[in-house]
N, C-alpha and C positions, 0 to 999 in steps of 0.2 A: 474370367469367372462370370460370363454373362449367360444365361441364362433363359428360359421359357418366358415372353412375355405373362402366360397362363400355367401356374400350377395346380391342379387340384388339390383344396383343403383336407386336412385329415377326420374325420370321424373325431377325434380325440379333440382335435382343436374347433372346430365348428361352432360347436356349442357354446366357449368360452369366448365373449367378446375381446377380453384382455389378448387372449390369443391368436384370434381371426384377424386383429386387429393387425398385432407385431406380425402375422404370415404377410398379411396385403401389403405392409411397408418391404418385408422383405423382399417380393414381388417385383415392388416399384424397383428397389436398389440394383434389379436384374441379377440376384445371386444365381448361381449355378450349382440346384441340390446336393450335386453328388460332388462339387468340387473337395479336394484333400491336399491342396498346397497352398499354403496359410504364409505369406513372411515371416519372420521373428526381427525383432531389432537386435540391432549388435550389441556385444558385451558392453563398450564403453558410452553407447547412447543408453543401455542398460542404468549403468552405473553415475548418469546425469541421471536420469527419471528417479533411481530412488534420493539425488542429492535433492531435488528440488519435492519429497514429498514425504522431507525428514517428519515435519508434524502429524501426517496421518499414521506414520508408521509407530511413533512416539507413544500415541496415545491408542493404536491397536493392537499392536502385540502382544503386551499379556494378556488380554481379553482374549486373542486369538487364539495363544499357548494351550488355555486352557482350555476352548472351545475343541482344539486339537484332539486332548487326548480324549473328550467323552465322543469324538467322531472317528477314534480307530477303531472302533468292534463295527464298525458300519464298512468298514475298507474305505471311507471317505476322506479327502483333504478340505482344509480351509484355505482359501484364497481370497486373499486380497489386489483389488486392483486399485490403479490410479480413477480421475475423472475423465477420463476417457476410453477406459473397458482395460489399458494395457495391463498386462499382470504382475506385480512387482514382488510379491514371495507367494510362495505354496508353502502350508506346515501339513504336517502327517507323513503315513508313512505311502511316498510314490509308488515304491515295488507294487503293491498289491492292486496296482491297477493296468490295464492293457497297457502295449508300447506303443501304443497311439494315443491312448490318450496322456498317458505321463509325458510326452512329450507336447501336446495340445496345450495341458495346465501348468506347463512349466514357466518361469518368470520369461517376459520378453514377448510373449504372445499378445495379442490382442484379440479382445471378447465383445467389440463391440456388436449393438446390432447391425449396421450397416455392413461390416465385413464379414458376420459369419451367421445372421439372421436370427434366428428367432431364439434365446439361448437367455439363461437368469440374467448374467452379469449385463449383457448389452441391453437387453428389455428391461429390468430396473433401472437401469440409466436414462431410456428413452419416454418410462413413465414416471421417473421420481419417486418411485415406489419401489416393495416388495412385490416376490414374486418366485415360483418354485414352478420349473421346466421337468417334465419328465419323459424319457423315452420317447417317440416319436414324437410327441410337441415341439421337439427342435425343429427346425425345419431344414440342417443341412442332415442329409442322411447318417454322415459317419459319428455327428455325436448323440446317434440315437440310442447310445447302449446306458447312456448318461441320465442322470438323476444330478437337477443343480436348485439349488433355492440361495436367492440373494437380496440383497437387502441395500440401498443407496448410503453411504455415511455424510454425514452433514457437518460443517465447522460449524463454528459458534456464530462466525458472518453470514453466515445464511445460505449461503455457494456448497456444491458437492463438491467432497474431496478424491471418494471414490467407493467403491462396492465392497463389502462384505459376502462372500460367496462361500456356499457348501459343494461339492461335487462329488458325487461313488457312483458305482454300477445302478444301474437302473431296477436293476433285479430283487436289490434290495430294498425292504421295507422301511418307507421316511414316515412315519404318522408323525414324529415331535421335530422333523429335520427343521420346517422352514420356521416354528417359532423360535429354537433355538438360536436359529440365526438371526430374526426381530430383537429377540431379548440382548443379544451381546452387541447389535448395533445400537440400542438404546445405551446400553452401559457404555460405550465410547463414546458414544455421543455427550453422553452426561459427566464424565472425567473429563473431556473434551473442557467443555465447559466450564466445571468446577477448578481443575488445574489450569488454567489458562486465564484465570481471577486477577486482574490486579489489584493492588494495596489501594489505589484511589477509587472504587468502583464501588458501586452499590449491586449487592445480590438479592433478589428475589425469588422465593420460592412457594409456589403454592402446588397444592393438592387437594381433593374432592375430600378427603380426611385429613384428621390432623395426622395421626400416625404416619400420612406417607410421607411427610415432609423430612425428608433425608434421606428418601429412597430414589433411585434409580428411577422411578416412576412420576417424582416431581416434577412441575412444569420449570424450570430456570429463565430468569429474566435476568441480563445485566446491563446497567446505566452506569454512564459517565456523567457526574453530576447527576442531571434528568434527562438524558438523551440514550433511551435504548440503544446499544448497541452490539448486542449477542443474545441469541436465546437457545434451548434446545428443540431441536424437529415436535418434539412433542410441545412446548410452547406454543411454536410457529402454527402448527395444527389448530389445536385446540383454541386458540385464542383468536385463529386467521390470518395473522401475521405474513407478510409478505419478506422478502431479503432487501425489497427494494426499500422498504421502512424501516431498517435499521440504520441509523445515523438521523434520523428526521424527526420519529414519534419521540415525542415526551412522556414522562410518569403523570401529566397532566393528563395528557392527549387521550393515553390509556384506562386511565382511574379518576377521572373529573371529580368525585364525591371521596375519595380516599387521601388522604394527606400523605408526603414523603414524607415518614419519621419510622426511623428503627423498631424496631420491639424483636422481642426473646422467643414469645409463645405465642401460638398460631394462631390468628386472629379471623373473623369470617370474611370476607368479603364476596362484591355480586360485581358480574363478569356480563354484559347479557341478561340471558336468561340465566343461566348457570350460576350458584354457588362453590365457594371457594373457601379454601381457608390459606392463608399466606404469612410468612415471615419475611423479613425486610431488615440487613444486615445491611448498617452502614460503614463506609471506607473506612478504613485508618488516617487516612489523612483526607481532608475536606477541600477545596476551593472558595473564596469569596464567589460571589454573582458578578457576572458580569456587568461593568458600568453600562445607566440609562444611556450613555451619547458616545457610543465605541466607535464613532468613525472622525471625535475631536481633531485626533492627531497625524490623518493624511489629509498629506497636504497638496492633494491634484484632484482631477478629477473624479479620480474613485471614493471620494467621499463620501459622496451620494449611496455608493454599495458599499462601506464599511460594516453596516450591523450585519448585512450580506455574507459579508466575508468571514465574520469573527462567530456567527453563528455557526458555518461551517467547518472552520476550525477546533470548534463547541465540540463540534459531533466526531470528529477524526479526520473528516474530511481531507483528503490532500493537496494542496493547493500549488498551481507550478506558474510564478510570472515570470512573464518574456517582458525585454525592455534592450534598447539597449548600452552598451557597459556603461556603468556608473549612473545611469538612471533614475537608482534609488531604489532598488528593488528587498534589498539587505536594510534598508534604512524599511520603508514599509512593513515588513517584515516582522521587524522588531517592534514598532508600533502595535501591529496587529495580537504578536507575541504576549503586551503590556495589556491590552483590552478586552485578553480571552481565560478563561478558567484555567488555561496551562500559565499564566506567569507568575507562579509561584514557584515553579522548576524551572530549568533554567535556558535560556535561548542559547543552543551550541550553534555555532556556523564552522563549516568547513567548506576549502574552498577547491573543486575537484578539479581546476584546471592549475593549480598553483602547486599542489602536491606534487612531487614525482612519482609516478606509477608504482615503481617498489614501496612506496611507504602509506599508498595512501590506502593500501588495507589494514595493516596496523593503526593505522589511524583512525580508522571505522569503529574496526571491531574488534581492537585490543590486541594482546600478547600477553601469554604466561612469563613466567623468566625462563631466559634461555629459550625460549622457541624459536628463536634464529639467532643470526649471528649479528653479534651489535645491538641483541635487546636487551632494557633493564634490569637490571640486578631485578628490581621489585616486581615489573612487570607493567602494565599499564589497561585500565580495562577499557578504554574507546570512547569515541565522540558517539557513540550510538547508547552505551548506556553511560554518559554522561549527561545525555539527553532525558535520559528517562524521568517522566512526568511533569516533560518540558518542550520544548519548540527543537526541531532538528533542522538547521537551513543548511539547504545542499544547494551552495553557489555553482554556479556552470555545469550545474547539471550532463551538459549535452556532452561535456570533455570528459567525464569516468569513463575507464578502461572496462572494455565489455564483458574483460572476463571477471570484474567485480560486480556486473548489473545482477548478475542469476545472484552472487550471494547479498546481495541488497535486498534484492527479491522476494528471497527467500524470510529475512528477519522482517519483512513490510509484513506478508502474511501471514507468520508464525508467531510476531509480535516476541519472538527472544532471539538470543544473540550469543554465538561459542565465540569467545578468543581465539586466536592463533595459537596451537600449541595445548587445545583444550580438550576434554571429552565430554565436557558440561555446559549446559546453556542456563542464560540466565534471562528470565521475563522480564520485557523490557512495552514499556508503555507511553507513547511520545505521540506529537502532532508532527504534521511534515511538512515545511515547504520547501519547493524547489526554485529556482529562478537560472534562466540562462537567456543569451542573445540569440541562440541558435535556432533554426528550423528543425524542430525533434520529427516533425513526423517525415523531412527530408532524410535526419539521418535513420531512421529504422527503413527508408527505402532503401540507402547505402550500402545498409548492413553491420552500420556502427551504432546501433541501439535498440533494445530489445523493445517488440513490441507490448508484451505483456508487461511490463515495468514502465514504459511509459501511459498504458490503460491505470496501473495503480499509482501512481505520481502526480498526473493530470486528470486525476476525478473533478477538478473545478480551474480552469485558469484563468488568468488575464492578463492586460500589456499596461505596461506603467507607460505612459506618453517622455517621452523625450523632456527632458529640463525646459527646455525654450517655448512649449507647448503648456505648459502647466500656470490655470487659472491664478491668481492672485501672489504670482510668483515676489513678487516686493515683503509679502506679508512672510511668505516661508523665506525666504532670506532674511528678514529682523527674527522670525525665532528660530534660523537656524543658529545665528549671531549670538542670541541669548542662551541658545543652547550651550554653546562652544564658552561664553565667559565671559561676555561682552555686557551684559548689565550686571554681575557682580564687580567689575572693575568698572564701572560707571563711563563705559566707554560706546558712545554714539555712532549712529552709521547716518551723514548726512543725507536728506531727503534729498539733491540730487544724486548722488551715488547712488543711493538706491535703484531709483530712474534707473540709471544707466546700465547698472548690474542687470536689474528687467532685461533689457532691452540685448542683451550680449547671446550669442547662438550659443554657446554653450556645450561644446561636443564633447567635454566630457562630462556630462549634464552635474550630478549632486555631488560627485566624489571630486572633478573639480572644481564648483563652489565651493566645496568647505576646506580646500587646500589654499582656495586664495584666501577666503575669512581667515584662515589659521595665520595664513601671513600677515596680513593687517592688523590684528589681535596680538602679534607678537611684536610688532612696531610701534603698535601705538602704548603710549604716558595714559597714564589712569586720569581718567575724566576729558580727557581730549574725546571731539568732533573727527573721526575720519572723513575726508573729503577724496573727490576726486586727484586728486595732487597725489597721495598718498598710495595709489596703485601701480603696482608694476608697469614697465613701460609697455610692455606687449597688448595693455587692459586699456593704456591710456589713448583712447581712441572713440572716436561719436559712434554711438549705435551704427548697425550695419540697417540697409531697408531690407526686407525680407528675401526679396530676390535675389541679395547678393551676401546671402548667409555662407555658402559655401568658401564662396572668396574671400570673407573677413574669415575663416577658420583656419582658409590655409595660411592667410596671413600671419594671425596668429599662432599656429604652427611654427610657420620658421621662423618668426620673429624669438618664440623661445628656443628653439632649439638654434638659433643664432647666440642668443643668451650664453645656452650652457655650450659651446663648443661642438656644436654635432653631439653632444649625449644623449642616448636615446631614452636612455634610465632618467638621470634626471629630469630632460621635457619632460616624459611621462608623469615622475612625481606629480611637475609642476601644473601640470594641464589636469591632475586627475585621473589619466587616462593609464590600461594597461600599455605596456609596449607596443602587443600583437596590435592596437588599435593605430596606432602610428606605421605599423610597418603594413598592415593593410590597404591603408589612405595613401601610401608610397606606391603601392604596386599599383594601384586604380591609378591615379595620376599616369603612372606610369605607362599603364594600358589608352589613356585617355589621350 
């Protein structure tokens, strides 16, 4: 489809920069005017594009329906595409238009500018704007019989979902075509918005009058606590608002002189230069404020970036630590969970490498009754909206099954969740974190991890440093000790044990510490001094010097699995460690 370095511009289009502009790019892409063999994607890559772009369809369709019938005396259809030009329904009625083009606008096509030049759908995409093409302004010759006006749709996070399009014979007279199609991309945009509210959120609304305030026309602001977090394209507009500022600005940041507090009737406020009038609906259910000293309770080096971390939790943020097993990643987590405006709902963890495959969809995202065989009488709605208006920890991350990522995916930006067995979604509003030992962006090169799900899972990460590594480890072992029950039962850890504890490499970093405290804790007489004496034999041994960490671990090692008889389940209990983390260290050895 390569083409004329040079095409000469049209008369028609010359004049309009918007349009000389899309021809010159077209130009660049090296189209071939007259080219008329277009790909379509297949049925079943069809039928992925519209699973993963349930919410745009959700919230356009009746809009569309009805935009439909007042564009059948025109011979015109409405079309909707994804964000990237591909076309995922036509309404109206086909017949009445050529067999080239009813074939052109049928679902499966693609309108980008780059593949078919100069044309509504690809040119509102590539300006963010609207935009109406008529007759020759196309710049591939065969859709020059075309008359198309389209319109970009916007989620509530800031990102294009995809275009709002008009298309009929060019012959035909559009004087009302392209605002029509403005006005019903505003109305999606703004149900968008309004249905997509959660119960903890604050809404905002203003208008240039009072009266417009519940119109289609109003500007929508929504906060999480005071942290923007959705607005409508006309917000975004009028106020300058960027995408890249939602999850960061504050109701301070934006109204320094306005106070957060509810009210009923429209009050005035100044924008700017601009005058306003706004109403300000508060959540149904409220958060305390975050505590002045949110990084108290980690206990390594990331302490230093706690208010860091929990601010960003604050905003939705996604957060994915890497560590490895047992590290403390699930323990941070929950900390972080206690210090943020989500811990009044509830911290769910699930663990995606522990699950078996078959189950840990049900386990997500629920089950009606009966929607398989072997589910609950009652049914079960999921860790996903058990989460909701809570902490969601997705341990092992890197081990879910890929063909669960697209429908994680999917609930991460759509913010709701269908059961198994369901035809109804329900709104679901949670924070995320992730944690795995894995190299994710290894395995999205593998081909075992999507990369658009790992862009939305890892919008912030970090590495928990290994147990052995971790600052003032003496101090997090007495309250992990306290934590566990050791100063309700008035039970001591003597300052050389302590020492010593410091001092042990540690390979299954927190999860075995608190298997060994659990044992000591379970030995020791109330008000007893645990000492040295009092540890496992495998423990009772001098600090290793650092170089020779690995060989006190293996040691360690067999010395417990000398313990339990070659059990690998057991050692692992005992060390902390999962299995795979023993049968791994087996095969290295073994290579070694």
């Amino acid at each position: 489809m390569q083409g004329n370095s040079s095409v000469a511009i049209a008369p028609a289009v010359d004049s309009t920069p918007l349009l000389s502009d899309s021809w010159f790019r077209s130009q660049l892409y090296g189209l071939d005017r007259t080219a008329d063999d277009f790909p379509r994607v297949r049925q079943g890559e069809l039928a992925d594009l519209l699973a993963n772009n349930l919410g745009l369809q959700q919230f356009a369709q009746p809009v569309i329906k009805q935009l439909a019938q007042k564009m059948a005396e025109l011979q015109s259809v409405v079309i909707l595409s994804d964000a990237s030009g591909m076309v995922l329904h036509t309404f109206g009625d086909m017949q009445s238009m050529e067999k080239a083009q009813r074939y052109a606008l049928a679902p499966g096509n693609l309108w980008s500018e780059c593949g078919r030049g100069t044309n509504a759908i690809g040119t509102a995409l590539a300006i963010d704007d609207g935009c109406e093409i008529d007759g020759h302004q196309h710049f591939l010759t065969r859709n020059q019989g075309l008359y198309c006006a389209a319109m970009p749709l916007q989620m509530p996070n800031g990102q294009i979902a995809g275009v709002l399009d008009i298309s009929g014979p060019a012959h035909f007279p559009h004087p009302q075509t392209f605002s029509w199609v403005k006005a019903a991309a505003k109305q999606i945009e703004y149900l968008w918005v309004k249905q997509s509210l959660h119960p903890q959120q604050w809404l905002m609304s203003l208008h240039r009058e009072p009266q417009g305030i519940d119109t289609s026309d109003e500007l929508l602001l929504v906060f999480s606590d005071n942290v923007l977090m959705a607005a409508n394209r006309l917000a975004m507009r009028e106020l300058a608002l960027s995408a890249e500022q939602l999850g960061c600005l504050t109701f301070q940041q934006l109204f320094p002189q306005q106070e957060q507090a509810a009210n009923t009737i429209p009050l005035p406020l100044h924008y700017g230069a601009q005058a306003w009038f706004f109403r300000l609906r508060a959540p149904h259910r409220t958060h305390f404020a975050t505590p002045a000293d949110p990084h108290s309770d980690l206990p390594f080096s990331l302490r230093r970036d706690g208010e860091k971390m929990v601010r960003l939790l604050n905003a939705g943020v996604s957060l994915c630590i890497h560590g490895e097993t047992g590290s403390g990643k699930e323990y941070v987590s929950r900390a972080l969970h206690q210090q943020s405006r989500w811990r009044e709902g509830k911290f769910v963890a699930i663990n995606c490498a522990a699950i078996p495959e078959s189950l840990i969809e049900s386990e997500l995202f629920g089950y009606q009754p009966g929607a398989f065989t072997g589910a609950g009488k009652n049914g079960y709605i999921g860790k996903i909206r058990e989460a909701d208006g809570g902490v969601l920890f997705l341990d092992e991350i890197g081990d879910m099954p890929l063909a669960l990522q697209t429908r994680l995916l999917r609930v991460l930006q759509e913010k709701e969740v269908a059961p198994l067995g369901s035809s109804r979604s329900w709104p679901v509003n949670f924070a995320v974190i992730c944690a795995t030992h894995r190299d994710l962006a290894q395995r999205v090169a593998e081909g075992e991890f999507r990369e658009d799900l790992l862009y939305r899972l890892q919008e912030f990460s970090m590495t928990i440093p290994p147990l052995r590594e971790w600052p003032d480890l003496t101090g997090f072992i007495h309250r992990l000790w306290l934590e566990l029950g050791g100063g309700e039962r008035d039970i001591q850890l003597a300052p050389a044990l302590l020492a010593s504890l410091a001092q042990l490499p540690w390979p299954g970093n927190v999860r075995q510490l608190r298997s060994l405290l659990r044992v000591l804790l379970a030995l020791a007489d109330e008000g007893e001094e645990v000492s040295e004496v009092h540890l496992p034999a495998e423990y009772r041994r001098a600090a290793p010097v650092a170089e020779d960490r690995q060989s006190h671990d293996e040691r360690l090692i067999a010395a417990t699995l000398q313990r339990f008889n070659g059990n690998i389940s057991k050692t692992a209990e005992a060390l902390g460690v999962a299995r795979s983390t023993l049968y791994r260290r087996a095969a290295r050895d073994k290579r070694d």
